[in-house]
C-alpha positions as CSV (number, residue, x, y, z in Angstrom):
1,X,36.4,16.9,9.7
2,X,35.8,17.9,5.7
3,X,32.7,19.7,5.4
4,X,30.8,19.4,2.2
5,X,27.8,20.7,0.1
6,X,24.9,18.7,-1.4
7,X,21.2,18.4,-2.9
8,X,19.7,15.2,-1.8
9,X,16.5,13.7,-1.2
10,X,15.7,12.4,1.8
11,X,14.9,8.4,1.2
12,X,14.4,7.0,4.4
13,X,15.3,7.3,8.2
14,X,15.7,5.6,11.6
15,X,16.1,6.3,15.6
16,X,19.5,6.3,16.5
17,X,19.4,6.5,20.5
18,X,17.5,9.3,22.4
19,X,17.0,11.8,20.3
20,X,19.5,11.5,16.9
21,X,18.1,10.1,13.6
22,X,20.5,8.7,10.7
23,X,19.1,9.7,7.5
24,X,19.7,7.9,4.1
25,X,19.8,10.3,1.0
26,X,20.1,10.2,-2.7
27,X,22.7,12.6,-3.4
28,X,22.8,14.7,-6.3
29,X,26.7,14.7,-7.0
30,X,27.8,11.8,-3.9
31,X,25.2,8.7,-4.7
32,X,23.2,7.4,-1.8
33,X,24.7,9.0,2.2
34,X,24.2,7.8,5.3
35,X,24.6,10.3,8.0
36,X,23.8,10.9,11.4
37,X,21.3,14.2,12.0
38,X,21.9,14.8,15.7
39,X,19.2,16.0,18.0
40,X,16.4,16.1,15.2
41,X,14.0,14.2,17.4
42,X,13.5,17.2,20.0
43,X,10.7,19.6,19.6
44,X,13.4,22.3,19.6
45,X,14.9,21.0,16.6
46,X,16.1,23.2,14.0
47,X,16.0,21.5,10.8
48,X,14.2,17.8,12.3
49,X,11.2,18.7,9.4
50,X,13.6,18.6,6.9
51,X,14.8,15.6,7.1
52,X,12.0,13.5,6.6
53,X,11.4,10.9,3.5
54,X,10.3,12.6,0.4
55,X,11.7,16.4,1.1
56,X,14.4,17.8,-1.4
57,X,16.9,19.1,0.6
58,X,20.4,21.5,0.1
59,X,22.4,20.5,2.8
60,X,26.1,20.9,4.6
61,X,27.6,17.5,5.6
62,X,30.6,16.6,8.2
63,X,32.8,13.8,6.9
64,X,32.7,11.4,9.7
65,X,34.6,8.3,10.3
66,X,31.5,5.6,10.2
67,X,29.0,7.8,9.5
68,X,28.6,11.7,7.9
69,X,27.0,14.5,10.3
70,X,24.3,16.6,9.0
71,X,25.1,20.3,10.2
72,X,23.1,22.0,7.8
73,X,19.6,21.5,6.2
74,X,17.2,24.0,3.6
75,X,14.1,22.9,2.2
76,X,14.5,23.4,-1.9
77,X,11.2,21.4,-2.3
78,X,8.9,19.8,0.4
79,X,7.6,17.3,-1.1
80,X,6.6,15.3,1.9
81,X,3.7,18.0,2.9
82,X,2.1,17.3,-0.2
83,X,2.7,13.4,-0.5
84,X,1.3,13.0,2.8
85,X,-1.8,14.0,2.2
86,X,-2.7,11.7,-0.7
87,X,-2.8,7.8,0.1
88,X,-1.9,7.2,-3.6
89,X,0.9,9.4,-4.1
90,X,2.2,8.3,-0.6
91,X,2.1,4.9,-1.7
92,X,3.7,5.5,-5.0
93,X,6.3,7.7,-3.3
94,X,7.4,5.5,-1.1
95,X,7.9,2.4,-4.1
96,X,10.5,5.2,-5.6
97,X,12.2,5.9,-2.5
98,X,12.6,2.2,-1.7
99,X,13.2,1.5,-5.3
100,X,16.3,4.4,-5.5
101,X,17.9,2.8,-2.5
102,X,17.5,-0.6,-4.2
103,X,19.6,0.5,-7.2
104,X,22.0,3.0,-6.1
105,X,23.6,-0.2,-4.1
106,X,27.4,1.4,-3.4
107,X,27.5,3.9,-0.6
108,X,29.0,8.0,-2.2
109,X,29.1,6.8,-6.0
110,X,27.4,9.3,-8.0
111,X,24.4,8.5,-9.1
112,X,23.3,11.6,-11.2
113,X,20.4,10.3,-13.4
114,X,18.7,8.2,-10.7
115,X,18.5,11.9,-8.7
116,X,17.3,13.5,-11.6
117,X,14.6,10.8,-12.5
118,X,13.6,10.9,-8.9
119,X,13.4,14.2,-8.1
120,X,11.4,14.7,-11.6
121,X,9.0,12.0,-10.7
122,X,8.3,13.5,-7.1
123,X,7.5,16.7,-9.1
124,X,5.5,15.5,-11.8
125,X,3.3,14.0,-9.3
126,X,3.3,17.3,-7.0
127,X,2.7,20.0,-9.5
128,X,2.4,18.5,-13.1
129,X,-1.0,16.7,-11.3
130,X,-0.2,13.3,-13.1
131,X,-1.7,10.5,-12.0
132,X,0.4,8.7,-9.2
133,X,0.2,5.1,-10.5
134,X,1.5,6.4,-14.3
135,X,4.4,8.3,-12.7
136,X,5.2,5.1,-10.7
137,X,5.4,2.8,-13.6
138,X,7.5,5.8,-15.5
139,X,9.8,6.2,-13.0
140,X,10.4,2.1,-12.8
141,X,11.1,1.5,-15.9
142,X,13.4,4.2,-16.6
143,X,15.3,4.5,-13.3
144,X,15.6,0.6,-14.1
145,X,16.9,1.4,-17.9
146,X,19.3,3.9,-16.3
147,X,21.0,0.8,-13.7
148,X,21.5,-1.2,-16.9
149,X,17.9,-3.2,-17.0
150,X,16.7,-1.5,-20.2
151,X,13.4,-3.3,-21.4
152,X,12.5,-3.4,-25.3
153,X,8.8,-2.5,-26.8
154,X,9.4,-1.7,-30.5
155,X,12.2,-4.8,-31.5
156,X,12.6,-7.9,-30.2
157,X,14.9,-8.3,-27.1
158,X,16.7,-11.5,-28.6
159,X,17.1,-10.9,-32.0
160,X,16.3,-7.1,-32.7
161,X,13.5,-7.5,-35.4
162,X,11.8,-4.8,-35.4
163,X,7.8,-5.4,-33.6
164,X,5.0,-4.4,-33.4
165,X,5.4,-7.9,-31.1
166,X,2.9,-9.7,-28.7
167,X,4.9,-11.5,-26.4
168,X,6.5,-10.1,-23.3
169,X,8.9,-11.7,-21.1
170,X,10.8,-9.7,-18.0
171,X,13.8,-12.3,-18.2
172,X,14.5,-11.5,-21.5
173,X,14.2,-7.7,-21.3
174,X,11.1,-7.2,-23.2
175,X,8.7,-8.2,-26.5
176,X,10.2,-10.7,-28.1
177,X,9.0,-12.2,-31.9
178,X,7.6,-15.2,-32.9
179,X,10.4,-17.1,-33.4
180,X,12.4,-16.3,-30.0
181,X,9.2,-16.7,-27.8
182,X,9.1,-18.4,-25.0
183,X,7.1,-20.8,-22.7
184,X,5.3,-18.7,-19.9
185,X,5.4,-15.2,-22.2
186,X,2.8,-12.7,-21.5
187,X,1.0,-11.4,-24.4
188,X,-0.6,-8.2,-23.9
189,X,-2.5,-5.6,-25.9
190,X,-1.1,-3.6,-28.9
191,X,-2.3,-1.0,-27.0
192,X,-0.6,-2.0,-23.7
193,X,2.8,-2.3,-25.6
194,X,1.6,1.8,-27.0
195,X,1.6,2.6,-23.3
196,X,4.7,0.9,-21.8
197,X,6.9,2.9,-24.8
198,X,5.0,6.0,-23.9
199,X,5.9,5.0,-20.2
200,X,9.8,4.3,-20.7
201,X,10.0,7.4,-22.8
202,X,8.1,10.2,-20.7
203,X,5.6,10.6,-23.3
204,X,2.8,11.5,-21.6
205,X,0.2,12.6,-24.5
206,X,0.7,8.6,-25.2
207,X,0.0,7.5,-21.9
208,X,-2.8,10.1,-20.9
209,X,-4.6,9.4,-24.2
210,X,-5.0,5.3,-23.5
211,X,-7.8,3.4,-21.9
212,X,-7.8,2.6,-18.5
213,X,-7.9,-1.3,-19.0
214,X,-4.5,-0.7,-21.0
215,X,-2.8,1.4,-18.4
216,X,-4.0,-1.4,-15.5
217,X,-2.5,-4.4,-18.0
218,X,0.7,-1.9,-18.4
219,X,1.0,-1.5,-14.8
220,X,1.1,-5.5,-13.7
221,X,4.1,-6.0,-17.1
222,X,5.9,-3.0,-15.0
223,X,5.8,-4.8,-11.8
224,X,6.8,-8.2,-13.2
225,X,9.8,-6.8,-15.1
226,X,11.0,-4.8,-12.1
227,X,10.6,-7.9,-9.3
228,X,12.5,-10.0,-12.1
229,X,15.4,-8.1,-11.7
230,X,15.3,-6.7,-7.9
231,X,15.6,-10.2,-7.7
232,X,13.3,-9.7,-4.6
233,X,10.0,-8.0,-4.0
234,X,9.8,-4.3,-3.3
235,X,7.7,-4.3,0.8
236,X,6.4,-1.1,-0.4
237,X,4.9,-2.4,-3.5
238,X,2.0,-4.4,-1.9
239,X,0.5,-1.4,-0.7
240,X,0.1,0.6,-3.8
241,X,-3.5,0.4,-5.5
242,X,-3.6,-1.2,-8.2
């Protein structure tokens, strides 16, 4: 069997008979891996505490027929100590994790930015201190800009006229003017359309610097425009305060 080296974060896992796990990663240069971490579920386990959701990861890998072996795993950054701990970043941790594995759909196809943006977002919440719930909505929109979703604040979405707009609509891909407005539009705050820019562009004076009751109105646009186009709702999502 080919071996081969990767970074990954460790998205999810799941019992494969007595003691083996197979673990589902977001790979820095092969996309999202499914391999097989044998004996990881006995106390004697070498590396079984690095494979758990959350951790970032260096690891060796075994080309297998179905399924890769891990044979090789160092922490870089263990993230899920410090995730664990905190019921909000857990929650909002575990929305990225389910949302990565959404949109990196095709098993070993690089998948670069989403790594990047999730690896940054599981950092920013661990030691830039940002508040979980503004990471989370960050990290939606632009791991959901980066699959090819790309929402619009500043233009319209239909016609490109430059805003400040007031009606939003997650079909359409964002504000949309006057004239291309359509039945069942939100229309949110200035204010709110202030923070969801700041949100999709990492600017965090922006975001940190709004009111509360525009960063909760920000939050319910994020979730509207991200269940439009998972086509189905995120399970982890319902547990995230809001």
């Amino acid at each position: 069997m080919g071996l081969y080296r990767d970074e990954a974060v460790v998205l999810r896992t799941q019992k494969l008979g007595e003691a083996d796990r197979i673990i589902t990663l977001l790979t820095r240069s092969s996309g999202r891996v499914r391999a097989v971490a044998r004996g990881v579920r006995r106390t004697s386990s070498r590396f079984g505490s690095r494979l758990e959701p959350f951790t970032h990861v260096d690891l060796q890998i075994a080309e297998g027929r179905s399924l890769d072996v891990v044979t090789q795993a160092v922490t870089l950054d263990p993230f899920a100590a410090r995730i664990g701990s905190d019921y909000e970043r857990y929650t909002a941790g575990t929305v990225m994790l389910e949302t990565a594995e959404r949109l990196v759909a095709e098993e070993k196809e690089p998948a670069l930015q989403q790594f990047l943006l999730l690896v940054g977002a599981l950092r920013s919440m661990c030691d830039a201190g940002r508040a979980p719930g503004s990471v989370l909505d960050s990290f939606l929109l632009r791991s959901l800009a980066v699959a090819g979703y790309a929402p619009t604040f500043a233009a319209c979405a239909r016609c490109g006229l430059e805003g400040p707009h007031r009606s939003f609509s997650p079909a359409a891909g964002g504000m949309l003017c006057s004239t291309c407005r359509v039945p069942g539009t939100a229309s949110p705050a200035v204010e709110t359309v202030a923070v969801l820019g700041g949100l999709l562009a990492g600017d965090w004076p922006v975001v940190e610097a709004s009111e509360p009751r525009h960063r909760k109105e920000a939050t319910s646009l994020v979730a509207a425009y991200l269940q439009w186009h998972l086509e189905r709702a995120l399970k982890s999502l319902a547990h995230v305060p809001r």
